[in-house]
C-alpha positions as a LaTeX table, in Angstrom:
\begin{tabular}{lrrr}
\hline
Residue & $x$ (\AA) & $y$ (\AA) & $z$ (\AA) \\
\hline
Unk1 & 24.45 & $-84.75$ & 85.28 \\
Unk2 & 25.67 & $-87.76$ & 82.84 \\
Unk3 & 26.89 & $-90.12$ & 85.02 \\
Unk4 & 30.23 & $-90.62$ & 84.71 \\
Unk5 & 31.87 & $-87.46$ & 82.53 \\
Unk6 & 33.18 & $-85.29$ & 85.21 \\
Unk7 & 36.08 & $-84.49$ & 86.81 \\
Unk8 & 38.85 & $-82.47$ & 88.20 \\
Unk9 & 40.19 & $-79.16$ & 87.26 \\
Unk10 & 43.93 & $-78.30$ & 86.46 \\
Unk11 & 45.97 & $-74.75$ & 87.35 \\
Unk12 & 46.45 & $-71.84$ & 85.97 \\
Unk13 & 49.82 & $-71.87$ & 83.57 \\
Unk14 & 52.23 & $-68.97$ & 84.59 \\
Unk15 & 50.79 & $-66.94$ & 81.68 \\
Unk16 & 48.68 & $-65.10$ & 84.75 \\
Unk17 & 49.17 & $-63.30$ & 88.00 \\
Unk18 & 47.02 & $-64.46$ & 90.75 \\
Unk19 & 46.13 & $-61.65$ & 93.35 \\
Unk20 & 46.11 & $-64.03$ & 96.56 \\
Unk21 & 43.96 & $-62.21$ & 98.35 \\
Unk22 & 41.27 & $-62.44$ & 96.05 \\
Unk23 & 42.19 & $-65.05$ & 94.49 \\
Unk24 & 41.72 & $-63.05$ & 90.99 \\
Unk25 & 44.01 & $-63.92$ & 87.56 \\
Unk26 & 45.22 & $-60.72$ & 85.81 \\
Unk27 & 47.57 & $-61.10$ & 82.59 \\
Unk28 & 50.90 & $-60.00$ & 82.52 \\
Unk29 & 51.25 & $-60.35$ & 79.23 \\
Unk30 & 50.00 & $-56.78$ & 78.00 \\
Unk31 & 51.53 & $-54.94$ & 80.43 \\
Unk32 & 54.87 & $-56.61$ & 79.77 \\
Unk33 & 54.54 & $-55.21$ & 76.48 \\
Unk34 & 54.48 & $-51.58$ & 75.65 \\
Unk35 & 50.55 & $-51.54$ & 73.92 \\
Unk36 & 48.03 & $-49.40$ & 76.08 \\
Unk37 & 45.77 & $-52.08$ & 77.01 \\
Unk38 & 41.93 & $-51.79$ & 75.21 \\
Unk39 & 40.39 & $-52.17$ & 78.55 \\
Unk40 & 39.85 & $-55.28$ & 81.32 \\
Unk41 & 37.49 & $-58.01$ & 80.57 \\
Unk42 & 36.34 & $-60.37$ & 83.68 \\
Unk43 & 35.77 & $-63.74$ & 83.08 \\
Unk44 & 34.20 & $-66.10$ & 85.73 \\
Unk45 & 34.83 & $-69.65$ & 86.12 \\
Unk46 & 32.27 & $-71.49$ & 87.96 \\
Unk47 & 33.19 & $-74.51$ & 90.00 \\
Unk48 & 36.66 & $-75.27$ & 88.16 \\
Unk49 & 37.75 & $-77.79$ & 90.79 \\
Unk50 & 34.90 & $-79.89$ & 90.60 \\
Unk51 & 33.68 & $-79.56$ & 87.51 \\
Unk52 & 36.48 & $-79.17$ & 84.66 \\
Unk53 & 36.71 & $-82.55$ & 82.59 \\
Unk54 & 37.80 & $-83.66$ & 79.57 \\
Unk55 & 39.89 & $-80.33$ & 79.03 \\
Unk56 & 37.36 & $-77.58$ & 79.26 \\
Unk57 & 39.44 & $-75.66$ & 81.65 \\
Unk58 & 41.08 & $-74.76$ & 77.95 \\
Unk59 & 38.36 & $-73.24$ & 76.94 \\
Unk60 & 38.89 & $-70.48$ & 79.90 \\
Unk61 & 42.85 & $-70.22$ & 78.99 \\
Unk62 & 41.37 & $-69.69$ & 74.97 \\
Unk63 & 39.72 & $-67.23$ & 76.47 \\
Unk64 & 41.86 & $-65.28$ & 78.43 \\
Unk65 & 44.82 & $-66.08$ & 75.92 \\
Unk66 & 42.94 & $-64.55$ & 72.92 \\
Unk67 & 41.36 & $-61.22$ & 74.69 \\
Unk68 & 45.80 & $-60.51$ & 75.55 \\
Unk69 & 45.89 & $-60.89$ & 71.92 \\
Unk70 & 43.15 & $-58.90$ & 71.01 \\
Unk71 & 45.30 & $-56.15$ & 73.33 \\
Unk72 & 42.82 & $-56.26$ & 76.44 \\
Unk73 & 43.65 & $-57.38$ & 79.91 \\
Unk74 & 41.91 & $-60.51$ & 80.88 \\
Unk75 & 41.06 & $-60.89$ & 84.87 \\
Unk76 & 40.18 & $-64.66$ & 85.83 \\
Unk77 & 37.83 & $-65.17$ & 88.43 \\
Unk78 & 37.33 & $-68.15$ & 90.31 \\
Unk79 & 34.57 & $-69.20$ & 91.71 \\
Unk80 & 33.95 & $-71.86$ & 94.05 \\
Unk81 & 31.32 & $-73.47$ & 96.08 \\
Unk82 & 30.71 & $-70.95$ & 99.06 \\
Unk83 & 32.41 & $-68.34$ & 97.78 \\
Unk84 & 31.37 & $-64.70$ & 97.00 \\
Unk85 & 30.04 & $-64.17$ & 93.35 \\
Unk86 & 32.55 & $-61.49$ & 91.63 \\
Unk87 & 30.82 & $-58.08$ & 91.48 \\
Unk88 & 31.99 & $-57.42$ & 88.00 \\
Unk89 & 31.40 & $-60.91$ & 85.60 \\
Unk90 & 31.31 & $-59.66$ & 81.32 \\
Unk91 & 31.92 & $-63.52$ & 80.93 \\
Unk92 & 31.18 & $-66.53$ & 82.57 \\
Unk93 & 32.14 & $-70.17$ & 81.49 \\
Unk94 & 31.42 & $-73.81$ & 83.15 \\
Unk95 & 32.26 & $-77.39$ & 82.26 \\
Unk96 & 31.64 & $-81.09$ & 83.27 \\
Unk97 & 32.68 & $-82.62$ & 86.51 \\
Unk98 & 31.80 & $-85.61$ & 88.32 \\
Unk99 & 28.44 & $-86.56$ & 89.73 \\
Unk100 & 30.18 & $-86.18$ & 93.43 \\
Unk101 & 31.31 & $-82.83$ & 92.34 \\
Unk102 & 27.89 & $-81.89$ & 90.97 \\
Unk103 & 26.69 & $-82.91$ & 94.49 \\
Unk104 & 28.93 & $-80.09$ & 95.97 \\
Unk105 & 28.31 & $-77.54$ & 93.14 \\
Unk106 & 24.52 & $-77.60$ & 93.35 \\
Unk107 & 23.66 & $-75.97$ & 96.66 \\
Unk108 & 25.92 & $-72.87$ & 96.12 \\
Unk109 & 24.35 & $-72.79$ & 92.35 \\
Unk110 & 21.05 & $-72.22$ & 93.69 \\
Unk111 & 22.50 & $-68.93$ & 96.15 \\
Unk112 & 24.40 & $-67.49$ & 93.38 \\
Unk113 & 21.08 & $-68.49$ & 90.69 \\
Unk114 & 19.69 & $-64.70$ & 90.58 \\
Unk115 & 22.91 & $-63.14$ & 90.24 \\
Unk116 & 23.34 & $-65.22$ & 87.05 \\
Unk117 & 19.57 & $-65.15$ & 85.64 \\
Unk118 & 20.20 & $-61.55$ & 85.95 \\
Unk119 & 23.82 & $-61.34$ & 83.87 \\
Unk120 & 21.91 & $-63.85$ & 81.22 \\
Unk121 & 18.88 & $-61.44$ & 81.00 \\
Unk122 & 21.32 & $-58.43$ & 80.59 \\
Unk123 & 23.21 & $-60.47$ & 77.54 \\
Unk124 & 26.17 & $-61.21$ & 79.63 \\
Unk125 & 27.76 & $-64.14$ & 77.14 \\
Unk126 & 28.01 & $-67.66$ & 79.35 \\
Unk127 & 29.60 & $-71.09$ & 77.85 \\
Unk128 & 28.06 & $-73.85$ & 79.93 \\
Unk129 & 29.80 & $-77.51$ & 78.59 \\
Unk130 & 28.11 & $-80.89$ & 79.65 \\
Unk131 & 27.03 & $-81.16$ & 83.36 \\
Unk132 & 26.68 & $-77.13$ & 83.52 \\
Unk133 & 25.00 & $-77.16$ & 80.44 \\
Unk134 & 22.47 & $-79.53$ & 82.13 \\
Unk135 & 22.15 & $-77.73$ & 85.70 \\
Unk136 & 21.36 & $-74.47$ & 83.18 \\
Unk137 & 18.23 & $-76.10$ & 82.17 \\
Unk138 & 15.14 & $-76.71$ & 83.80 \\
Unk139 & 15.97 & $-80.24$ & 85.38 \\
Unk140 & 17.71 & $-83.15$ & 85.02 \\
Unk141 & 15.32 & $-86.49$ & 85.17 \\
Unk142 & 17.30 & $-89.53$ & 86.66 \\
Unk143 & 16.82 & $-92.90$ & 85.55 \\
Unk144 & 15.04 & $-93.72$ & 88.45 \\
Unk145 & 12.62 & $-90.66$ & 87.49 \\
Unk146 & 13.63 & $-88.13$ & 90.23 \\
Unk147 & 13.48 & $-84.91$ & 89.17 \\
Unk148 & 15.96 & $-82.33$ & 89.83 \\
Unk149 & 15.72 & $-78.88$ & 89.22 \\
Unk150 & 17.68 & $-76.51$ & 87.51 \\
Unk151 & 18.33 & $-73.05$ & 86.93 \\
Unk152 & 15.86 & $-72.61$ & 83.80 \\
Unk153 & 18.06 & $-70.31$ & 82.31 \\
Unk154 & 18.22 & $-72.47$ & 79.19 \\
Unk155 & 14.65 & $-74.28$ & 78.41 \\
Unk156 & 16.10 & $-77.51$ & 77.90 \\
Unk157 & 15.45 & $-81.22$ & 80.16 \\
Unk158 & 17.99 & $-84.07$ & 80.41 \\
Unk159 & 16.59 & $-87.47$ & 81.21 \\
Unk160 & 19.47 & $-89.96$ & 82.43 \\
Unk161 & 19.90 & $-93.51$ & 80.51 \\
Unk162 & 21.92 & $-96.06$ & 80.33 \\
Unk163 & 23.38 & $-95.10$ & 76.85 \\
Unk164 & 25.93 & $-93.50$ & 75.99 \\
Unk165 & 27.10 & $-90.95$ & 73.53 \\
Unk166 & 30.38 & $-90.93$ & 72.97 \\
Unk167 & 32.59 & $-89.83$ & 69.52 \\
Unk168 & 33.47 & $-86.56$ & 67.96 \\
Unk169 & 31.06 & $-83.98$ & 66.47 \\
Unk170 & 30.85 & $-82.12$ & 63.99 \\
Unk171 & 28.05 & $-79.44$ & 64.23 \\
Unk172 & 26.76 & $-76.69$ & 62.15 \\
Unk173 & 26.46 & $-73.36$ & 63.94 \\
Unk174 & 26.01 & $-69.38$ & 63.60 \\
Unk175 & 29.23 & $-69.17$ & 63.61 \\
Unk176 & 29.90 & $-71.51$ & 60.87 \\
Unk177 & 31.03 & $-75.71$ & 61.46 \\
Unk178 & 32.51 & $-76.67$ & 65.30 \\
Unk179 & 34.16 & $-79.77$ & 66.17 \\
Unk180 & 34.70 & $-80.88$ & 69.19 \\
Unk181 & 34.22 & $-84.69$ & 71.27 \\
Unk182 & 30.79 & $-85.67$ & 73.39 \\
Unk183 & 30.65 & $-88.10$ & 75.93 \\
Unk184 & 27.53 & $-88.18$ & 77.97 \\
Unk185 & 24.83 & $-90.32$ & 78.86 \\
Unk186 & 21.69 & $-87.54$ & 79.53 \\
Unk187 & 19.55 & $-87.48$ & 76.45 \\
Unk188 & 18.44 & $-83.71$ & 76.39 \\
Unk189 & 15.25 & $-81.81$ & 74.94 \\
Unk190 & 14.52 & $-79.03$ & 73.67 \\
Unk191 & 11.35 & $-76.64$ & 74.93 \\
Unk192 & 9.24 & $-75.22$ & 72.53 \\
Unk193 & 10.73 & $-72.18$ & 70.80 \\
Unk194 & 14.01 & $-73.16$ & 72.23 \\
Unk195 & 17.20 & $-72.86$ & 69.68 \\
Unk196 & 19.40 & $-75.00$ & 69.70 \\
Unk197 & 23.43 & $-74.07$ & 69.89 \\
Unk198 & 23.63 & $-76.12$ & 66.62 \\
Unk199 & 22.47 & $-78.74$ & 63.99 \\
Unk200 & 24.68 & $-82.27$ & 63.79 \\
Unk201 & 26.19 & $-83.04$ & 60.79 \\
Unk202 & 28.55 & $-85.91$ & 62.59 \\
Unk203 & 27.57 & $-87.25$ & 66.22 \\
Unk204 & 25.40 & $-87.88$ & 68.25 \\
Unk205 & 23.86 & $-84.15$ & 69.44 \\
Unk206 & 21.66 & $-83.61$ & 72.43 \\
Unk207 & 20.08 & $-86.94$ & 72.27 \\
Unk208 & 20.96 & $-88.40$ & 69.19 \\
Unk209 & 17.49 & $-88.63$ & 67.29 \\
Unk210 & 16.66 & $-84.80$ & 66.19 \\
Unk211 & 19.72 & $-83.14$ & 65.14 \\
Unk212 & 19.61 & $-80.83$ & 67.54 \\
Unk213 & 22.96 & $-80.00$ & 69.36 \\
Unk214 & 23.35 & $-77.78$ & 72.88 \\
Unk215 & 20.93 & $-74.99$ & 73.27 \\
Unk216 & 21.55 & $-70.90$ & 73.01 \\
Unk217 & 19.25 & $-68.26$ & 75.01 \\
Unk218 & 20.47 & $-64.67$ & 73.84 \\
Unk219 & 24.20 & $-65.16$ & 74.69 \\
Unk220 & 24.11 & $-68.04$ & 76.69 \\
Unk221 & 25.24 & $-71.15$ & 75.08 \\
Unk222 & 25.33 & $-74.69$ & 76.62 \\
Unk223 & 26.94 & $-77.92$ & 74.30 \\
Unk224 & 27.94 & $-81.39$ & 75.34 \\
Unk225 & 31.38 & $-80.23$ & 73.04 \\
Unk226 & 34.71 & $-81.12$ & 74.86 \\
Unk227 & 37.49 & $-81.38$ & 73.09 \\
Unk228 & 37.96 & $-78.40$ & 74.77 \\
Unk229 & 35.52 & $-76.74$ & 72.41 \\
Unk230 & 37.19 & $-73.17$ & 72.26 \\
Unk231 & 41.49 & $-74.27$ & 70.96 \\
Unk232 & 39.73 & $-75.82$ & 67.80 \\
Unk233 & 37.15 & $-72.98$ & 66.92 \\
Unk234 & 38.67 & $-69.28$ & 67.34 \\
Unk235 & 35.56 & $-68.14$ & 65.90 \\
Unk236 & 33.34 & $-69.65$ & 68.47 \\
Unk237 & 35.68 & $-67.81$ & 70.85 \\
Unk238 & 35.52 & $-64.23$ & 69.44 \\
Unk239 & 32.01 & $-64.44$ & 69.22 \\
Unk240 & 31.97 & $-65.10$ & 72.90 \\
Unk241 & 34.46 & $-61.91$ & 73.43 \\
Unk242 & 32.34 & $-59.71$ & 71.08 \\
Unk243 & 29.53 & $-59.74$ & 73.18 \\
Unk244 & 32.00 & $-59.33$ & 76.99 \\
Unk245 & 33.92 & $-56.33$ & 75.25 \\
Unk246 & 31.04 & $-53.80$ & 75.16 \\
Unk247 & 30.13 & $-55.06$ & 78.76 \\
Unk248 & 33.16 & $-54.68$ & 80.15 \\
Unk249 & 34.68 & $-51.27$ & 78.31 \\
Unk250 & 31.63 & $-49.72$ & 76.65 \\
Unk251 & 33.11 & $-49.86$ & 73.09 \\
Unk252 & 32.74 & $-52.13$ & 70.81 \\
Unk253 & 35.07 & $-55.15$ & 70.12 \\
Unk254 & 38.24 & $-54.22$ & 68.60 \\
Unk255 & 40.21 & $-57.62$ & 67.54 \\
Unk256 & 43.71 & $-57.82$ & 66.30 \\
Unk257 & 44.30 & $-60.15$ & 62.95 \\
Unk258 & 45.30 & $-63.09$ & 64.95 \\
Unk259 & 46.95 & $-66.38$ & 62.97 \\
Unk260 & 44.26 & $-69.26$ & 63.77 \\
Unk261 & 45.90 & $-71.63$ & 60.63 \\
Unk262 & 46.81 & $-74.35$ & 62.72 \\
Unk263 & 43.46 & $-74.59$ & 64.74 \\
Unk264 & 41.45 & $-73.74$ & 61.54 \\
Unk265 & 43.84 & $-76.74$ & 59.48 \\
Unk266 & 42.52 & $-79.27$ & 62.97 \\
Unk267 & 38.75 & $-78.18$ & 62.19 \\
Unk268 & 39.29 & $-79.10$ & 58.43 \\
Unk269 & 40.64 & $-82.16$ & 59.00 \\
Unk270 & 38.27 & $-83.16$ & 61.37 \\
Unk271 & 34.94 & $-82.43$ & 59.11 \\
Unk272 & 36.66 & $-83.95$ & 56.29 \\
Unk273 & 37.14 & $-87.19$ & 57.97 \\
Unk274 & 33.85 & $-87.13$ & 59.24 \\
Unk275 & 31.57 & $-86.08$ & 57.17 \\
Unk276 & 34.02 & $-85.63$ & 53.92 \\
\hline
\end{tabular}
């Protein structure tokens, strides 16, 4: 709900099949190979039209580019306002957008609101970036003091200001230090008890005055990171698919060793410069 750090979503590259009918992405990739696939992952997309900025539709092609690697076959999932919720979700990722497309997300977030309380409570794993990270909380306070609610899932409230925060991050997480860029204008708290996604070492955070950065609720994690957040921290990424695997094929996660040098030499270079 920032004002000002949303916007418009981009295609899907020619890596993936798209069943028109349902409007699904499979990968080609494994099956043009000749590995038995590990099993299919689905991975939903909420709103990627309206709310997609700053490059966080790359964190759902890091996704679905990593499980081919991994040897499973990704299915993509796209949901929109009005549409039907996918019956089978083992991941779900959102990202900024707009306040106009906020406007037009925000009724169909509270039909489809049980169907993803209930995937959080079962440990589904959900990346929510910026303005989904906000509607994921419990409301969003404008500057003008109205209150809007959210979906709670996250116990975390956003009061719009006039500042804002803007620069890259450098954060220090479970999953050791992710970089990424923030640019947002809601200064957000968290509840009591509430954990935060990470601690700042570089940046401004969730509000720039405690340190704290995003929030995580079992495996639900909301950030203000762009950059997008996923390219520049593979490990961020597998911890995401570790928890979808044994959703979606009852076994446990079964990576491949995957070359991340050149996404692992970006990180460096950006904690160096930033916080040496």
């Amino acid at each position: 709900m920032s004002q000002g750090d949303r916007g418009p979503d981009v295609g899907i590259t020619d890596t993936a099949s798209r069943d028109t009918a349902s409007g699904d992405v499979a990968s080609r990739d494994v099956a043009s190979r000749d590995v038995a696939s590990k099993g299919e992952v689905h991975v939903v997309h909420l709103y990627p039209r309206e709310m997609s900025i700053y490059g966080d539709l790359g964190n759902t092609r890091t996704i679905l580019v990593r499980l081919r690697r991994h040897g499973y076959t990704p299915v993509l999932h796209d949901h929109h306002p009005g549409g039907q919720f996918p019956s089978r979700a083992h991941l779900v990722l959102g990202g900024g957008g707009q306040d106009s497309g906020q406007a037009r997300v925000q009724e169909d977030l509270e039909v489809i609101a049980p169907r993803l309380r209930e995937l959080a409570d079962a440990g589904t794993p959900m990346l929510m970036i910026c303005g989904m990270y906000q509607l994921f909380g419990n409301a969003f306070v404008t500057v003008d003091g109205t209150r809007l609610p959210g979906l709670g899932i996250l116990d975390v409230t956003t009061q719009g200001n006039p500042r804002r925060m803007i620069g890259p991050v450098v954060l220090r997480t479970d999953v050791g230090d992710v970089v990424g860029y923030e640019n947002h204008s809601g200064a957000t708290t968290l509840g009591p008890g509430q954990a935060a996604f990470g601690t700042v070492r570089s940046g401004f955070g969730n509000n720039g005055a405690d340190q704290t950065e995003g929030a995580r609720t079992r495996n639900v994690v909301g950030s203000y990171l762009h950059g997008p957040i996923l390219p520049a921290n593979p490990r961020l990424a597998d911890a995401l698919l570790a928890g979808a695997v044994p959703l979606a094929t009852g076994a446990a996660f079964a990576p491949e060793a995957l070359d991340d040098s050149i996404a692992d030499e970006a990180r460096t270079r950006q904690i160096r410069r930033l916080v040496g």
